[in-house]
N, C-alpha and C positions, 0 to 999 in steps of 0.2 A: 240409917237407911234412907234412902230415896226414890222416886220414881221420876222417869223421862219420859214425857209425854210428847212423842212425836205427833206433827202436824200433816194430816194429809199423804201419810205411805199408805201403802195395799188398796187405797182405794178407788172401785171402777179401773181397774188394771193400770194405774197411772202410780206411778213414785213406787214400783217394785223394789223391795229390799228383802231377801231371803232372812226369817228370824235367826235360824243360826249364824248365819254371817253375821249379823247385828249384833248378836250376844259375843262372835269371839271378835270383833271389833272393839265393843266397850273394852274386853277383857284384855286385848291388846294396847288401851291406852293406860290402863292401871284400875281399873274398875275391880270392885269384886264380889262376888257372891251373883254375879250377874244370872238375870231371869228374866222372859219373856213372858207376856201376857197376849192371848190373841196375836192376829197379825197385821191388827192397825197400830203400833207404835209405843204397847206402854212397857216399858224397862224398867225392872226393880235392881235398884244396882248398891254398894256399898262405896265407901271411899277410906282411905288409908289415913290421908289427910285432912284430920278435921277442922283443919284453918280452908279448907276450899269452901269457896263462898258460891250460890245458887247461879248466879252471872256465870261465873268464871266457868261453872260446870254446863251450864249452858252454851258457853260459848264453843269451849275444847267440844264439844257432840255435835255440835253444828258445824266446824272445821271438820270434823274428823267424818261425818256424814259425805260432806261435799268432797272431799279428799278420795274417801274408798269408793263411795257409790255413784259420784257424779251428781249429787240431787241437793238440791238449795231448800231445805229442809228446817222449819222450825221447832224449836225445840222449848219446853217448858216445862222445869223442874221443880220436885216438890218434895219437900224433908215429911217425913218421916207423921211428923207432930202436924204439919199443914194438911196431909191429908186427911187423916184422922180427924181434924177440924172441920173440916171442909166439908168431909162424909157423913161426919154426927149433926152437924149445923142443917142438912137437906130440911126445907121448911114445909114440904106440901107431900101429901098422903097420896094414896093411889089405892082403888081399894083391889087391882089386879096386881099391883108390883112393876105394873110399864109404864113406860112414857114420863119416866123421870129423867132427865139431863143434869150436867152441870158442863158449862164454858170457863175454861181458865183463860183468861186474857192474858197478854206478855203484862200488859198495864191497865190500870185503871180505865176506863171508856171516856168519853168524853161526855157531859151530861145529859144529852139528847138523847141519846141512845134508851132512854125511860121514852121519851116519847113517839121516836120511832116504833119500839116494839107495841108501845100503844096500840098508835097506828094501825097499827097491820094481825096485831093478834087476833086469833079468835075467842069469841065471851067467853069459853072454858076452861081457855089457855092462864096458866100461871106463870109469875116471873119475879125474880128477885136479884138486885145486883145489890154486891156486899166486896167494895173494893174492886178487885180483879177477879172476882168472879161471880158468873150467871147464873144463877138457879133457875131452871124450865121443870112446867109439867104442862106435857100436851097431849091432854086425851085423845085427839082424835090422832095422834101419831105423829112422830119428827117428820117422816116424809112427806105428809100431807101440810104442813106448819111453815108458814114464809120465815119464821123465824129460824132460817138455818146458820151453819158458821158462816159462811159469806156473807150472809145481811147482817150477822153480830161484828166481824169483820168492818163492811165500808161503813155502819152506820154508825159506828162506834169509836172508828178512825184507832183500834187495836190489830193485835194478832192473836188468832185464836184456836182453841182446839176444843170441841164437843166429846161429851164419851156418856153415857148412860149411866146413871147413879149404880147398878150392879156391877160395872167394871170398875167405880172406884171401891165398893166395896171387896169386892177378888182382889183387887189390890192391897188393901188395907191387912187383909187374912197372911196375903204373900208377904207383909213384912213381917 
């Protein structure tokens, strides 16, 4: 099993993509077991082929995005075992249950990117980069927090996508 974490659809009415169309799109490339989570982008999908490598499936959703919806779409996919890793690994408490993040990068950052968010956090604010991915906790709120995907973006010279640690957990339940 997998998840495709699309970059930047449904949001602020900008990169519209109907979930069902989405789901019978996968499902028209050879996808299967296909599922929608929300309507920012996260896809729990299966594969037939288990020689298909994380690239390769990244690549055919981002073609196949651009192709049916017209939209230059990034994509970021995660087996099965990665997320569960990634979900159990979250390092910082919350004693309400919000204001947990995690950023998957396409790649690694570049090493500034520590002193960037530095920079710009707030004293309350938490952070952890572990490879290609962010761990955030911003009490006083994402919205309120310079640290958004566009400053993890230019400062970090990646591609990126944000989701709140409860969406990876619905995820993790969906596979």
């Amino acid at each position: 099993m997998y998840v495709a974490f699309l970059r930047g659809i449904n949001v602020s009415g900008k990169n519209k993509i109907v979930m069902s169309d989405l789901v019978k799109s996968f499902e028209n490339q050879g996808f299967l077991s296909v599922k929608h989570y929300l309507n920012t982008g996260n896809i729990v999908f299966n594969v037939e082929n288990a020689s298909s490598t994380i690239k390769s499936m990244e690549q055919s959703i981002t073609e196949m995005i651009r192709n049916e919806f017209d939209l230059n779409i990034h994509v970021i996919v995660l087996s099965k075992k990665d997320l569960v890793q990634i979900t159990e690994a979250y390092p910082f408490e919350s004693e309400d249950g919000k204001n947990m993040y995690v950023t998957l990068m396409q790649n690694p950052p570049i090493p500034e990117l520590s002193s960037s968010i530095e920079s710009v956090k707030k004293p309350v604010d938490s952070f952890l980069i572990t490879g290609n991915v962010l761990y955030l906790y911003v009490p006083s709120g994402y919205g309120k927090s310079k640290l958004s995907n566009n400053f993890i973006e230019k400062k970090g010279q990646v591609t990126a996508t944000t989701r709140n640690i409860n969406t990876f957990k619905k995820l993790q339940n969906m596979l």
